[in-house]
ZANUDREN-134614 format. One record per residue (C-alpha): residue number from 1; residue in three letters; x, y, z. Coordinates in steps of 0.25 Angstrom, whole numbers, plus 5000, padded with zeros to 4 digits. Layout:
BEGIN
i = NUM; aa = ala; X = X; Y = Y; Z = Z
...
This chain:
BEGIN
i = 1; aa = unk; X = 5177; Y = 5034; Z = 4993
i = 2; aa = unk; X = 5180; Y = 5026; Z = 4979
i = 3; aa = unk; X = 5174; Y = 5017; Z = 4972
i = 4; aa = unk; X = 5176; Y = 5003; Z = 4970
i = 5; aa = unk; X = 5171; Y = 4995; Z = 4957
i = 6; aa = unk; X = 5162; Y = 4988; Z = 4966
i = 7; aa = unk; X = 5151; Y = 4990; Z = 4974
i = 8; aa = unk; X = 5154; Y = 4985; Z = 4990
i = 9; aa = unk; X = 5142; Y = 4991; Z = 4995
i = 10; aa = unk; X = 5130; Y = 4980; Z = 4999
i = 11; aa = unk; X = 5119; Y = 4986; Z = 5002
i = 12; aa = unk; X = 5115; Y = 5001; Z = 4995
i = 13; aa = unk; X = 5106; Y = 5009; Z = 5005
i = 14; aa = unk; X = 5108; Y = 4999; Z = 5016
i = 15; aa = unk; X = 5096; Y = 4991; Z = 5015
i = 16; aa = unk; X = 5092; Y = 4977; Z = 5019
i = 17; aa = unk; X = 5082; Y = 4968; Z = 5014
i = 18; aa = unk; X = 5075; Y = 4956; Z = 5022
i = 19; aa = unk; X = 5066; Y = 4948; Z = 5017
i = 20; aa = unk; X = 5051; Y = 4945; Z = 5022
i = 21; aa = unk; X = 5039; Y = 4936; Z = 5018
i = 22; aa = unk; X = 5030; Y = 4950; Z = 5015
i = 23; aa = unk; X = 5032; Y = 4965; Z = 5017
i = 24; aa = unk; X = 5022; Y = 4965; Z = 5029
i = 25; aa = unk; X = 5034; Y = 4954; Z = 5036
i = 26; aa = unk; X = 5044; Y = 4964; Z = 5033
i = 27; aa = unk; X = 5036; Y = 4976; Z = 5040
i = 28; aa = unk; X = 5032; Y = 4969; Z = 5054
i = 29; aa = unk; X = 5048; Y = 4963; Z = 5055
i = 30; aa = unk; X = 5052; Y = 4978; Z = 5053
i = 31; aa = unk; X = 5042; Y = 4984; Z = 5064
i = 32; aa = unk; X = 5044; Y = 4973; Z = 5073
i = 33; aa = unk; X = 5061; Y = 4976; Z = 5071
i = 34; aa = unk; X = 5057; Y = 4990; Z = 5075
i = 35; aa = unk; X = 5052; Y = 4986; Z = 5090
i = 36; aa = unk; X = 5042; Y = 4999; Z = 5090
i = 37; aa = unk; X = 5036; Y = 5002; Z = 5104
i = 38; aa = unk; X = 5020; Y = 5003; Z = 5105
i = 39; aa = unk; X = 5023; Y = 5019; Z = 5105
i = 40; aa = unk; X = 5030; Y = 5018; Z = 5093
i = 41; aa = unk; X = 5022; Y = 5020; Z = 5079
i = 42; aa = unk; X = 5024; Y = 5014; Z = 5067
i = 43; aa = unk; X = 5018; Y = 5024; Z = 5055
i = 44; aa = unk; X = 5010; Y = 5018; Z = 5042
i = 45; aa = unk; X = 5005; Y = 5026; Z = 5030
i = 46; aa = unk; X = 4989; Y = 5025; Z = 5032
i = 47; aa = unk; X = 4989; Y = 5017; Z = 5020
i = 48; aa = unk; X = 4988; Y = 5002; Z = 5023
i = 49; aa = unk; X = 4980; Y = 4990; Z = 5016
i = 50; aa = unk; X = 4973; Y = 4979; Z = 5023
i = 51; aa = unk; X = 4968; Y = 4966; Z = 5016
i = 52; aa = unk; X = 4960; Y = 4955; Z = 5023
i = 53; aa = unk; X = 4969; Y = 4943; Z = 5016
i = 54; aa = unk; X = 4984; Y = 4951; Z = 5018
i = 55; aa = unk; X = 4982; Y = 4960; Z = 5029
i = 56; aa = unk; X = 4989; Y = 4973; Z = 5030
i = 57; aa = unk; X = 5005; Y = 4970; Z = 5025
i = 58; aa = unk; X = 5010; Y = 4983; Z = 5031
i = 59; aa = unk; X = 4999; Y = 4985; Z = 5044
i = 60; aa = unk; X = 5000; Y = 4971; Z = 5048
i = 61; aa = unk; X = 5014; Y = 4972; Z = 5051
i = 62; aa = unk; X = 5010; Y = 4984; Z = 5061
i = 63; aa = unk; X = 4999; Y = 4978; Z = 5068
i = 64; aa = unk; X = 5008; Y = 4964; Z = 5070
i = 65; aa = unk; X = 5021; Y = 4972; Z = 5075
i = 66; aa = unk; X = 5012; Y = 4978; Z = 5084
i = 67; aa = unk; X = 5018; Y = 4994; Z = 5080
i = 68; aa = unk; X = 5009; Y = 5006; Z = 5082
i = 69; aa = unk; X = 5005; Y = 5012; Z = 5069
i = 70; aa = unk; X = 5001; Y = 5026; Z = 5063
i = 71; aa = unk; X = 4997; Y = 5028; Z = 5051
i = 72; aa = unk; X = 5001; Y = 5041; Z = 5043
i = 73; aa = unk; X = 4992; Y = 5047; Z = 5031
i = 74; aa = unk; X = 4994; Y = 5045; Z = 5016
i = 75; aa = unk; X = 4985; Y = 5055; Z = 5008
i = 76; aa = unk; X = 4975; Y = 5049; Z = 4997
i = 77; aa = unk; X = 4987; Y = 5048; Z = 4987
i = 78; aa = unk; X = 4994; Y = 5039; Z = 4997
i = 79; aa = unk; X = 5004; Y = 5049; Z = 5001
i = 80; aa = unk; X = 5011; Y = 5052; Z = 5013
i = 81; aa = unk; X = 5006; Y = 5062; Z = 5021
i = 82; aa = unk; X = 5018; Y = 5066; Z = 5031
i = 83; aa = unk; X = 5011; Y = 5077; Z = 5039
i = 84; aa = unk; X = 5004; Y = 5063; Z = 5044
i = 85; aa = unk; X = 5018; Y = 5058; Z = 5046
i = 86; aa = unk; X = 5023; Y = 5070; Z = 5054
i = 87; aa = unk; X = 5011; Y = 5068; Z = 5062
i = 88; aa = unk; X = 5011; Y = 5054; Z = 5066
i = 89; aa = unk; X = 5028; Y = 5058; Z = 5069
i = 90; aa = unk; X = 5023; Y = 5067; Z = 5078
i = 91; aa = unk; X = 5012; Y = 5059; Z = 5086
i = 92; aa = unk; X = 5018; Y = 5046; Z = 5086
i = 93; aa = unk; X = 5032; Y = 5039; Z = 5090
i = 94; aa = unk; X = 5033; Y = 5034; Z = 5076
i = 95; aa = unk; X = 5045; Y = 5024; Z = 5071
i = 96; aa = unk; X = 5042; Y = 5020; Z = 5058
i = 97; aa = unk; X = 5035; Y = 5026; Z = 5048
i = 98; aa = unk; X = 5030; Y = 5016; Z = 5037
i = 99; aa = unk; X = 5031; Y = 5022; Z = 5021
i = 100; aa = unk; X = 5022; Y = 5012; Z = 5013
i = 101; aa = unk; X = 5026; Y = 5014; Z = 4996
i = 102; aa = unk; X = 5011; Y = 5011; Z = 4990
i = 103; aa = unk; X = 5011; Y = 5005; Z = 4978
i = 104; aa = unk; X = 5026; Y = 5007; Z = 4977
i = 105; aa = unk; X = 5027; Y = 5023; Z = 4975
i = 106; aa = unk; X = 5035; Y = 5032; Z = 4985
i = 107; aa = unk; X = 5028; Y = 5043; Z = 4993
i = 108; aa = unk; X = 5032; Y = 5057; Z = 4992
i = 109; aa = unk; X = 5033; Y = 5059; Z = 5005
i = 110; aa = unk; X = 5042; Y = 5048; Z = 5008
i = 111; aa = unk; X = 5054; Y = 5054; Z = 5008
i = 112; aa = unk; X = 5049; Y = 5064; Z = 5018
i = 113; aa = unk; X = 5042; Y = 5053; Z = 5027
i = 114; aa = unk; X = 5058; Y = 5047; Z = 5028
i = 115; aa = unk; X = 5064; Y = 5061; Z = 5031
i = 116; aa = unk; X = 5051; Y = 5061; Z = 5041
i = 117; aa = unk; X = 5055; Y = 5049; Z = 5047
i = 118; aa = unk; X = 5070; Y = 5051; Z = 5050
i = 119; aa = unk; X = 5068; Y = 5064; Z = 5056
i = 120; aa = unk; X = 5059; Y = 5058; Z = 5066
i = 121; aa = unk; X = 5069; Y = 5044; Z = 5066
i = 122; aa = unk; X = 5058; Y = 5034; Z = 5062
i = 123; aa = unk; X = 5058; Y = 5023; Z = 5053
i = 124; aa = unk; X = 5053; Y = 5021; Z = 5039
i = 125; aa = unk; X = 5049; Y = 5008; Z = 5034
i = 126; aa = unk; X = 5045; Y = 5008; Z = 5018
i = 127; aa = unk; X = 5034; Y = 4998; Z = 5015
i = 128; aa = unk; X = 5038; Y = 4995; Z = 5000
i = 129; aa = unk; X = 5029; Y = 4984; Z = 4997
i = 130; aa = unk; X = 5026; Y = 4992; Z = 4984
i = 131; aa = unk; X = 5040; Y = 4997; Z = 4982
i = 132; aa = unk; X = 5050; Y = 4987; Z = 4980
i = 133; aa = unk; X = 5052; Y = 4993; Z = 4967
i = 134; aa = unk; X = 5051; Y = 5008; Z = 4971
i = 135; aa = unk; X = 5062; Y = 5004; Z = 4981
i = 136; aa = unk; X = 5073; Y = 4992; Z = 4974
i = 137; aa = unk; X = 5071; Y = 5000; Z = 4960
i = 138; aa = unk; X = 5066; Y = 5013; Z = 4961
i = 139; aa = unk; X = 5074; Y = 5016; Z = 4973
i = 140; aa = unk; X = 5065; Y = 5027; Z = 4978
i = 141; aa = unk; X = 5060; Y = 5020; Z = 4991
i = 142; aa = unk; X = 5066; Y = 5010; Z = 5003
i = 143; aa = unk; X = 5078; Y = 5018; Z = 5004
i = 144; aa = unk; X = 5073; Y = 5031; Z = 5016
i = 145; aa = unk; X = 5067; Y = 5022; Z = 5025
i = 146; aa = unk; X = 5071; Y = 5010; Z = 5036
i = 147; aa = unk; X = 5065; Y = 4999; Z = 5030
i = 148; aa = unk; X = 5056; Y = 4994; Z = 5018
i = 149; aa = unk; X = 5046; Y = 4981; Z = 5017
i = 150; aa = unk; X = 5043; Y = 4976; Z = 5002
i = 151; aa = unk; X = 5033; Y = 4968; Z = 4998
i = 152; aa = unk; X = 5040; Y = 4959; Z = 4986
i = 153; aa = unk; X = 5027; Y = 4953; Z = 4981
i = 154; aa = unk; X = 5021; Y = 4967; Z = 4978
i = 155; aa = unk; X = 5032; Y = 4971; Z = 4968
i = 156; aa = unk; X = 5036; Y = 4957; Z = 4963
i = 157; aa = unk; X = 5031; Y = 4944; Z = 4957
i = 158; aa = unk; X = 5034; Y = 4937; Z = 4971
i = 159; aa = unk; X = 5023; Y = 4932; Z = 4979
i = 160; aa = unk; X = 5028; Y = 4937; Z = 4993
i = 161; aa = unk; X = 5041; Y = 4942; Z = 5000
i = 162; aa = unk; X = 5043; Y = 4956; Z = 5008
i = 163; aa = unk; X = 5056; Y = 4962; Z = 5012
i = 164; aa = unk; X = 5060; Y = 4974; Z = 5022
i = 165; aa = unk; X = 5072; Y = 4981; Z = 5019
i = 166; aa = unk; X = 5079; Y = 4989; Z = 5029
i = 167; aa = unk; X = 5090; Y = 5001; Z = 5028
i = 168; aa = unk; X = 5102; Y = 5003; Z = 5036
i = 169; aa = unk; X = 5103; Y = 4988; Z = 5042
i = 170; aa = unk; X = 5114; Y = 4984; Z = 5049
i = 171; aa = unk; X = 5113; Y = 4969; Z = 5046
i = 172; aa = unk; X = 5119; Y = 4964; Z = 5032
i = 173; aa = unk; X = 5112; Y = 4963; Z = 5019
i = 174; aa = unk; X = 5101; Y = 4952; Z = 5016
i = 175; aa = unk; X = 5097; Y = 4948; Z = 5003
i = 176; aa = unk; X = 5082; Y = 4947; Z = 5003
i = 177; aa = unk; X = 5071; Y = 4944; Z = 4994
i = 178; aa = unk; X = 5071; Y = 4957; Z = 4989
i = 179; aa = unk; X = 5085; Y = 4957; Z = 4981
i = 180; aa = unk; X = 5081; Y = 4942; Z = 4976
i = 181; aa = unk; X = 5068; Y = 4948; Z = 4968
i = 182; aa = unk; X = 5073; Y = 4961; Z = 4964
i = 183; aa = unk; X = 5086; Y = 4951; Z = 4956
i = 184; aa = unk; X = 5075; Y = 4941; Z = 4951
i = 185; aa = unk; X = 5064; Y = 4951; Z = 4945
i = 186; aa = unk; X = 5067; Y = 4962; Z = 4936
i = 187; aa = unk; X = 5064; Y = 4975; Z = 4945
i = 188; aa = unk; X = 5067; Y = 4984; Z = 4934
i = 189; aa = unk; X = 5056; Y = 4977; Z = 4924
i = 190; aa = unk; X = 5047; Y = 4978; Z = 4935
i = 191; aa = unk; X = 5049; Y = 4991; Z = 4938
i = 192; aa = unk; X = 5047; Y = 4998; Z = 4925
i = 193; aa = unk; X = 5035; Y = 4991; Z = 4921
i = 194; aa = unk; X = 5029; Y = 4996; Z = 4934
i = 195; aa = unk; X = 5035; Y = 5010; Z = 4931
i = 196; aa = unk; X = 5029; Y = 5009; Z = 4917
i = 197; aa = unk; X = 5016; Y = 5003; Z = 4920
i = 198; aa = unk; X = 5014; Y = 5014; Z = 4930
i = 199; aa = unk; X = 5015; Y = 5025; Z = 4921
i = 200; aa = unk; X = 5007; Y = 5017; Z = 4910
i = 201; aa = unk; X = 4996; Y = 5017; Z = 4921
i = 202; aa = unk; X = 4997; Y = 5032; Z = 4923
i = 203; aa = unk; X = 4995; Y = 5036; Z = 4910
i = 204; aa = unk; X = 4984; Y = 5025; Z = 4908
i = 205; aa = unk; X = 4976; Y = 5030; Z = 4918
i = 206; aa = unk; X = 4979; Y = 5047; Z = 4918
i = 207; aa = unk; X = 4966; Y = 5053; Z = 4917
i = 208; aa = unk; X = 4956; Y = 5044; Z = 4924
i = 209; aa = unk; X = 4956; Y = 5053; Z = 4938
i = 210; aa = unk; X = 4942; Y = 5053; Z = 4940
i = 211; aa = unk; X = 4942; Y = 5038; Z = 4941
i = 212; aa = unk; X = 4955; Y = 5035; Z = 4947
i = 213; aa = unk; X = 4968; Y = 5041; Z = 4952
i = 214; aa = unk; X = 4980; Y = 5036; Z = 4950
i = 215; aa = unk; X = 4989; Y = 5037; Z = 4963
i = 216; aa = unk; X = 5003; Y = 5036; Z = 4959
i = 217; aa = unk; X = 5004; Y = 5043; Z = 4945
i = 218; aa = unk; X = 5020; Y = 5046; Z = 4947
i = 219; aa = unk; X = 5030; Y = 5037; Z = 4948
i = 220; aa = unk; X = 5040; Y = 5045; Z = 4953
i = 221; aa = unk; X = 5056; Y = 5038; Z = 4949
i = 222; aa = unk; X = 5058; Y = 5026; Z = 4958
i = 223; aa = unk; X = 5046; Y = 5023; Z = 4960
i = 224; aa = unk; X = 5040; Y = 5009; Z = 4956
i = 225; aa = unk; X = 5025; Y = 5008; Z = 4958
i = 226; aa = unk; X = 5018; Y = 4993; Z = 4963
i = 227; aa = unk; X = 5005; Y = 4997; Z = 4958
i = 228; aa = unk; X = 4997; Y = 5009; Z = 4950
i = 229; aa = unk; X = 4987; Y = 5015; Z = 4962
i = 230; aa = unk; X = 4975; Y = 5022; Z = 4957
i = 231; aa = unk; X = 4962; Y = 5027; Z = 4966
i = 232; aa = unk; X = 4949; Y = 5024; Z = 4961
i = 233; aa = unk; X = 4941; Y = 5037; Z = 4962
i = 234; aa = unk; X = 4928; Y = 5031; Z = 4955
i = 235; aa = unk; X = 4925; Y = 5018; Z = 4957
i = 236; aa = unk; X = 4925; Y = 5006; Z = 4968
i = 237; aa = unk; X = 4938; Y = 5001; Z = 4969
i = 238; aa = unk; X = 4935; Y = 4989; Z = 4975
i = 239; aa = unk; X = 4926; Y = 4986; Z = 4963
i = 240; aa = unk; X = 4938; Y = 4990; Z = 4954
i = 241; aa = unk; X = 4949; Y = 4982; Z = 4960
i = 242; aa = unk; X = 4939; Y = 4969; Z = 4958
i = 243; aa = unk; X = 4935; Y = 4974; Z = 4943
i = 244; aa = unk; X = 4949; Y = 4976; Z = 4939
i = 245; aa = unk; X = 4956; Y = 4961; Z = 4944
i = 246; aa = unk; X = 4943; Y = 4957; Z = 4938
i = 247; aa = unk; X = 4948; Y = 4961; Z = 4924
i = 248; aa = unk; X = 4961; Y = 4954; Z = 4927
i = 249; aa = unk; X = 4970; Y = 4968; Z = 4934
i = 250; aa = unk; X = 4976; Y = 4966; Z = 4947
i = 251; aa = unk; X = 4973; Y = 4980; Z = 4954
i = 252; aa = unk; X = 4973; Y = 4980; Z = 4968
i = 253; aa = unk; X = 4970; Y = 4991; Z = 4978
i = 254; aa = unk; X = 4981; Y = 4995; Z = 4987
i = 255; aa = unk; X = 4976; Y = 4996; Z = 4996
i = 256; aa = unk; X = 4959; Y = 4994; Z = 4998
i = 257; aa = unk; X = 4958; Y = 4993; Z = 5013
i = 258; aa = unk; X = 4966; Y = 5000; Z = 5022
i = 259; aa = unk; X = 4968; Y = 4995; Z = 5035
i = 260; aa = unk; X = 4958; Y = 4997; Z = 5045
i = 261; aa = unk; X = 4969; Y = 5008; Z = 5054
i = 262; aa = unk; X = 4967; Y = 5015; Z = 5042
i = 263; aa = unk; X = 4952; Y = 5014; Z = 5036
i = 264; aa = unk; X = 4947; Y = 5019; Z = 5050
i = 265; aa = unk; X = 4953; Y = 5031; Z = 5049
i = 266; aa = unk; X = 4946; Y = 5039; Z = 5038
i = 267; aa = unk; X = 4955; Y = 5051; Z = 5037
i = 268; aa = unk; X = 4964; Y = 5043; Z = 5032
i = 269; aa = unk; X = 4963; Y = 5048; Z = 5016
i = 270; aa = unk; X = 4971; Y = 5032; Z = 5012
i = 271; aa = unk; X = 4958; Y = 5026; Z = 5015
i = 272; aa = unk; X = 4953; Y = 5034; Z = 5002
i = 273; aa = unk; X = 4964; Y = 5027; Z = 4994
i = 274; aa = unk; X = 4962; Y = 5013; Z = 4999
i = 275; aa = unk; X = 4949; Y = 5015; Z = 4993
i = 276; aa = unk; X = 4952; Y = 5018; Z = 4980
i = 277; aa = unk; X = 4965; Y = 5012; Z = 4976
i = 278; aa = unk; X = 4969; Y = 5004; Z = 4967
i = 279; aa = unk; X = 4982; Y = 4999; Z = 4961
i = 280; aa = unk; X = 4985; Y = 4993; Z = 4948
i = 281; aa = unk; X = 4995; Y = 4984; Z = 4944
i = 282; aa = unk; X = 5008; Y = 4989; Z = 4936
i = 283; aa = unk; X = 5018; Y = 4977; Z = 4938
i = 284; aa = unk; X = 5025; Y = 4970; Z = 4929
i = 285; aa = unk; X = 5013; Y = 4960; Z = 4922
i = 286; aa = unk; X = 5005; Y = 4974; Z = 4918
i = 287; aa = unk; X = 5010; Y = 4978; Z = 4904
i = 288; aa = unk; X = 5001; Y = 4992; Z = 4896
i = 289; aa = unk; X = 4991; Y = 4983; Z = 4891
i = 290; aa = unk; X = 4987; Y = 4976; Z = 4903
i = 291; aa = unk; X = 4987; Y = 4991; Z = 4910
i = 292; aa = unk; X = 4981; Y = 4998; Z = 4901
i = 293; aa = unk; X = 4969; Y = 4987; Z = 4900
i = 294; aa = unk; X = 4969; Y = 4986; Z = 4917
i = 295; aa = unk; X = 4968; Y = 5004; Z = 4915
i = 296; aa = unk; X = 4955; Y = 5002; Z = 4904
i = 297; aa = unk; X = 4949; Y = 4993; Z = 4915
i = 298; aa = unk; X = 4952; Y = 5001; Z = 4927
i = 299; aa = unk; X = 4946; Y = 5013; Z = 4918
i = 300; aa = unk; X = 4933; Y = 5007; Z = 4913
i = 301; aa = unk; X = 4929; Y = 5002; Z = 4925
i = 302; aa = unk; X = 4931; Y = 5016; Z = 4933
i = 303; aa = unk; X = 4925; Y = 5023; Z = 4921
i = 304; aa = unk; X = 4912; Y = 5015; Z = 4919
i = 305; aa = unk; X = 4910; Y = 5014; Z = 4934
């Protein structure tokens, strides 16, 4: 096959991108296009937030669609645990397994859960509300499974938008919001200051393990994190969410309340995590002055408690 001086091919990798008011609309179109009978099981990760004011964007879509749903274990680093997987493949007639990227970092065991899935010739759906960037620059996630759903405003200085992209389609490419924003904004800019932040954050905060742990200290290549997670081994973190936007730093907990499938179940190790979580902010508005000043905060509070 030769060359030619230009390129003739559209659309790399196949994939198409269809625009949706929020992720949580791209999700429920996608299950509902799947027309799953009541026997059929649709598999989430047991790591799911709930919020009296915005629901849950990635349970709601199950409990409207009407699927049935089984949750798989993550351990108390948030990691898949596929023995969970291979156990719920056995037990269930499962169709589509749902791979959520908290806080925009790749599980280890992704690439395994995908092999997992194709051997068994069920679906993959990548909820990428925290890894746009992972997956248009880093290029790491979004590829290996069925479809993706994006969250635009969780990445971007938008205030809404969500999009589902799907691979292998047979109808013709569609521009979507997607490909407007990621022209308008410099996604390289944005991506190295998260990068660089994060690693700042690392350093700032090494050696404080019997006050907090951070969760994600690797950024392995590709990998472009939404926020810095940390758990709180010594103080209320309730009490610490409040104090900290108090002094002016928009931390937030990812999640504080699990839905209630999930906090009745108290084997579940997830339930640990959503109790001590919490994530700070490493976008764009945070340069090494502001984060050093929001790590001294976060430091003398946990140490005077």
């Amino acid at each position: 096959m030769r060359i030619g001086k230009q390129a003739s091919i559209v659309r790399g990798g196949g994939r198409v991108w269809i625009d949706y008011p929020r992720a949580r609309d791209a999700f429920e179109a996608y299950l509902c296009s799947l027309e799953l009978r009541e026997t059929e099981v649709v598999l989430m990760p047991n790591y799911i937030g709930y919020s009296p004011r915005e629901g849950s964007g990635v349970f709601d879509p199950i409990v409207n669609s009407g699927v049935t749903c089984k949750f798989y274990e993550l351990d108390k680093s948030l990691t898949i645990c596929l023995d969970s997987i291979r156990h719920c493949i056995e037990n269930f007639d499962v169709k589509l397994i749902v791979v959520i990227h908290y806080f925009g970092y790749i599980d280890p065991a992704y690439e395994r859960v995908v092999e997992l899935a194709k051997r068994n010739d069920i679906k993959i759906l990548e909820d990428q509300a925290h890894s746009l960037f992972t997956d248009i620059h880093g290029g790491v996630s979004g590829r290996l499974s069925d479809a993706s759903i994006y969250s635009l405003h969780k990445m971007l200085p938008v205030s809404s938008g969500g999009a589902l992209s799907l691979q292998k389609a047979e109808d013709g490419y569609a521009p979507s919001l997607v490909s407007k924003l990621c022209i308008e904004y410099d996604i390289a800019s944005l991506v190295k200051t998260r990068i660089r932040n994060h690693g700042y954050l690392t350093r700032r905060l090494a050696g404080h393990g019997s006050v907090l742990e951070v969760l994600r200290p690797v950024l392995e290549p590709g990998i472009v994190p939404q926020t810095f997670p940390i758990l709180i081994i010594s103080y209320d973190r309730n009490a610490l969410y409040q104090k900290m936007n108090d002094s002016g730093f928009g931390v937030v907990s990812l999640y504080h309340t699990m839905i209630s499938e999930i906090q009745a179940n108290a084997a579940f190790q997830t339930n640990y995590v959503a109790e001590r979580i919490l994530n700070l902010p490493l976008h764009q508005d945070a340069d090494e002055e502001s984060l050093d000043l929001m790590c001294e905060t976060l430091l003398n509070l946990l140490y005077a408690n």
